[in-house]
GUPARO-394645 format. One record per residue (C-alpha): residue in one letter; x, y, z. Coordinates in steps of 0.2 Angstrom, whole numbers. Example, Ala and Ser with C-alpha at 12.3 -4.5 7.8 and 13.67 -1.06 7.14 Angstrom:
<nodes>
NODE type    xx    yy    zz
NODE    A    62   -22    39
NODE    S    68    -5    36
</nodes>
This chain:
<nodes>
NODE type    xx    yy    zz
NODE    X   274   360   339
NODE    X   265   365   324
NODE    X   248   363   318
NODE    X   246   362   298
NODE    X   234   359   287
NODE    X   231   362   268
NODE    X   215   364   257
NODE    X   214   359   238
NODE    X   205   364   225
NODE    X   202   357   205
NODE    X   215   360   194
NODE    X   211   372   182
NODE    X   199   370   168
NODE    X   209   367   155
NODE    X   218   353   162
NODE    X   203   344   166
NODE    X   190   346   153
NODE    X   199   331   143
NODE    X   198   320   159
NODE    X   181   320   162
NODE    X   175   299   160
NODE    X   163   300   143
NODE    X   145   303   148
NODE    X   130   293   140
NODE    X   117   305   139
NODE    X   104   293   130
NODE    X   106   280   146
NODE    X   107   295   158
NODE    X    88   304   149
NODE    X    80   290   135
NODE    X    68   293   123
NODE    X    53   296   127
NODE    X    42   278   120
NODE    X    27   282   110
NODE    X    12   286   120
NODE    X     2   272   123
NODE    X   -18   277   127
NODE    X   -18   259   135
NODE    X    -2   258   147
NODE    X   -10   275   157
NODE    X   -16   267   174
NODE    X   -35   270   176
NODE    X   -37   261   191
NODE    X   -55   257   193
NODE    X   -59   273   187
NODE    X   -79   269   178
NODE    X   -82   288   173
NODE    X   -77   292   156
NODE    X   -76   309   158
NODE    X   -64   307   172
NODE    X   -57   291   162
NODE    X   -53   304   148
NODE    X   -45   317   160
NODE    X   -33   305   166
NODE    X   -25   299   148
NODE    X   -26   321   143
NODE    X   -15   320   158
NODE    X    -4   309   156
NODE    X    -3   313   136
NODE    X     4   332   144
NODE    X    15   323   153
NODE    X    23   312   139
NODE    X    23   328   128
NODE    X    31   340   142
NODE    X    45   325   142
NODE    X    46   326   125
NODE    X    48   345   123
NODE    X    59   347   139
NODE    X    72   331   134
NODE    X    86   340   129
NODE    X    86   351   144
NODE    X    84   337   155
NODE    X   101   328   146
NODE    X   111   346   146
NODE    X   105   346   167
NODE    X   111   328   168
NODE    X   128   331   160
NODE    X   132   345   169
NODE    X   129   337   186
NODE    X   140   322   176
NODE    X   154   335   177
NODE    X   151   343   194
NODE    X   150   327   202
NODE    X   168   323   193
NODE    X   176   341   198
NODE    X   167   338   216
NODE    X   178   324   217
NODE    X   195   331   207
NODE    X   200   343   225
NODE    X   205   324   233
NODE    X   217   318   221
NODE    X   235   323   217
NODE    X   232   318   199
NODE    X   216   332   198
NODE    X   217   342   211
NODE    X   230   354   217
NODE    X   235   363   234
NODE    X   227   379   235
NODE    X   235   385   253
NODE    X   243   379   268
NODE    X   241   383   282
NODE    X   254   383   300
NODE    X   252   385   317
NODE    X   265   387   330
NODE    X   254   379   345
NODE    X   266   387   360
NODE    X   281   399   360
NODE    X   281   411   346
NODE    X   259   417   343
NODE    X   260   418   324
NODE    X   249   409   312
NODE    X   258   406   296
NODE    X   246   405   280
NODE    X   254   402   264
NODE    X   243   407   251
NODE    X   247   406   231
NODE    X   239   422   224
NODE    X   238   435   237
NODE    X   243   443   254
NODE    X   232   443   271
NODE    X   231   445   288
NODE    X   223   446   302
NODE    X   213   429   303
NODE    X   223   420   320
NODE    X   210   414   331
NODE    X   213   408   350
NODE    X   231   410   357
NODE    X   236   418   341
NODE    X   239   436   342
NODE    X   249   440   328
NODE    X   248   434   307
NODE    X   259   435   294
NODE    X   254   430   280
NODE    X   263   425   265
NODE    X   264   425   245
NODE    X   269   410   234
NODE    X   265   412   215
NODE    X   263   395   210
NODE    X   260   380   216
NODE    X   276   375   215
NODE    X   283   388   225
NODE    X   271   385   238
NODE    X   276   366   242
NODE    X   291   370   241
NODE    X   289   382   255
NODE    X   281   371   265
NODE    X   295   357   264
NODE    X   308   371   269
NODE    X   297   376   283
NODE    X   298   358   290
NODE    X   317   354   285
NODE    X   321   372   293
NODE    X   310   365   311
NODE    X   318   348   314
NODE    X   315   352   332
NODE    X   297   353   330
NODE    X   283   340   329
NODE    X   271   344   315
NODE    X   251   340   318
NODE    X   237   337   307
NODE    X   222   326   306
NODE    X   221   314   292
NODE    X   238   319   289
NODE    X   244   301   284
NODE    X   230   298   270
NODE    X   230   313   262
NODE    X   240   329   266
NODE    X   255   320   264
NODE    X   252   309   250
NODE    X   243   325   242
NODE    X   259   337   246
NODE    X   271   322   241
NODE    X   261   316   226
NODE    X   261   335   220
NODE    X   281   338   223
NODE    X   284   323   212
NODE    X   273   329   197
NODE    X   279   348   199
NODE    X   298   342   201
NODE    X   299   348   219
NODE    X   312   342   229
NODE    X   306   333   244
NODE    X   316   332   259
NODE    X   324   314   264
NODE    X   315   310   278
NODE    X   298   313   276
NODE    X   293   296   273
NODE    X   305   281   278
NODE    X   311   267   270
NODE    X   296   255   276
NODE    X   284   269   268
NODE    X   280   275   287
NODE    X   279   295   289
NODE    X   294   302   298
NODE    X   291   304   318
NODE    X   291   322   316
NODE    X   272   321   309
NODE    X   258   319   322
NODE    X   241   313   316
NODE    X   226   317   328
NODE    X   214   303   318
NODE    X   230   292   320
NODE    X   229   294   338
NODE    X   213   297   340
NODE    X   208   278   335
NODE    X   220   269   346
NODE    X   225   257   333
NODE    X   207   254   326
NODE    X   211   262   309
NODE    X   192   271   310
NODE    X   190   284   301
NODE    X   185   301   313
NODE    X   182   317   303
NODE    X   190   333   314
NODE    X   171   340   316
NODE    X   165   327   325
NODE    X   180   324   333
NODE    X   183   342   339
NODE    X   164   339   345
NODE    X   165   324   353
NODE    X   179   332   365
NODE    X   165   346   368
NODE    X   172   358   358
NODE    X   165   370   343
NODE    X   165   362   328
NODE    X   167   369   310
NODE    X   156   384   303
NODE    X   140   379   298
NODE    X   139   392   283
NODE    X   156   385   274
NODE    X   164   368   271
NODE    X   181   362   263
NODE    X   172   357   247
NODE    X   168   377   245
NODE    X   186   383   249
NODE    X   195   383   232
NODE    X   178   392   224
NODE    X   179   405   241
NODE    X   194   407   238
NODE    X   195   410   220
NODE    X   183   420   220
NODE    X   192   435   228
NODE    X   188   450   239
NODE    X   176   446   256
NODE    X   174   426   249
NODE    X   191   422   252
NODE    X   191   430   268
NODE    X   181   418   271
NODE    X   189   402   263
NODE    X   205   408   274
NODE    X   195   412   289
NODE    X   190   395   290
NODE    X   209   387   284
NODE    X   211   396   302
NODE    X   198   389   310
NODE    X   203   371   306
NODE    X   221   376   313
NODE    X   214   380   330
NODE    X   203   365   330
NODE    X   217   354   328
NODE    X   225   362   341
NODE    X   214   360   353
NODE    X   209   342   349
NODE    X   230   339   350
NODE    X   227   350   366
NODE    X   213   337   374
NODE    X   225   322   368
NODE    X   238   327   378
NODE    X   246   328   360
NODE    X   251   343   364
</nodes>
């Protein structure tokens, strides 16, 4: 069997910037109203000098808000648009695939990372003992390497968690808007996946349809969970980023591969 799993990212600016839903900056930061000596809240407050104190107060107040209002609306857009790019890694129609990762859980040790800018090696964990990483240009190129993985390996079961809502509508989604071919097979008629994918959340629920993130899961099972200092939402700005941060962003792609061994492992997946 092999273990897979891909990690998204953004696409790139400049597909994006003319996406972003308009942002109503005068809703998100009004105008300040007039200052009104008579709406400050005295309270019971009978000493005038401390009466006078508390509208100075207030009146520093309005007037901070008054000199720091554009600020405060440039803050708010900016979270506008990194709540919107936060959320463009999910979907096929923002997002893109930014590695993929495989694991052959028994039989031949290598871990297989198909990355799109560069080479690297070295990051199998557990039963692994052997990398080989390798290069894809674009995107494109990249799927496209994946679905000839699986149509090369009909013998073998492919595993992920949450496979069936989003790796492979992600990886399917993507081939159809980049004009990759994707195999016949992968998803039947009825719109089921092919038997050759294996879904640990699938399996996991026993027909409930919960939802059990691979964390928890992995945890649940007693097992070492993700890293505490990195988490999918920072992988495509790890990996982007080059050098020792895209060690990282890889490192823990590898990760994620041995977890959902093992959890395969523990369901007698495996």
């Amino acid at each position: 069997m092999i273990v897979f799993d891909i990690e998204t990212g953004p696409l790139p600016w400049g597909q994006l910037k003319d996406r972003i839903p308009p942002f109503d900056e005068l809703a998100a930061v009004p105008d300040p109203k007039p200052f009104d000596v008579g709406g400050v809240a005295l309270g019971n407050l009978k000493d005038q000098a401390k009466i006078q104190q508390k509208i100075a107060d207030a009146r520093a107040k309005w007037e901070l808000d008054c000199e720091t209002i554009e600020k405060r609306r440039a803050d708010a857009r900016n979270q506008h648009v990194a709540k919107y790019l936060e959320k463009a890694a999910l979907s096929a129609c923002t997002g893109m695939v930014k590695a993929i990762g495989l694991c052959f859980a028994f039989g031949d040790p290598s871990t297989l990372l198909l990355i799109d800018e560069e080479v690297f090696s070295g990051f199998c964990q557990d039963k692994c003992s052997g990398c080989d990483a390798r290069y894809y240009g674009n995107e494109r190129d990249l799927i496209a390497a994946f679905w000839s993985a699986w149509d090369r390996w009909p013998a073998y079961y492919f595993v992920g968690h949450c496979i069936y809502k989003f790796d492979l509508p992600f990886l399917v989604q993507r081939s159809w808007m980049l004009g990759v071919d994707v195999p016949s097979g992968v998803q039947q008629a009825n719109g089921r996946w092919s038997n050759q994918f294996v879904d640990t959340m699938e399996r996991w629920s026993c027909g409930t349809r919960d939802y059990f993130k691979l964390d928890d899961l992995a945890r649940a099972l007693g097992m070492d969970g993700k890293p505490a200092d990195c988490t999918g939402a920072d992988f495509a700005r790890l990996f982007d980023e080059g050098g020792e941060s895209r060690e990282k962003a890889l490192a823990y792609l590898a990760n994620d591969l041995a977890m959902t061994r093992r959890v395969a492992e523990a369901m007698q997946i495996l």
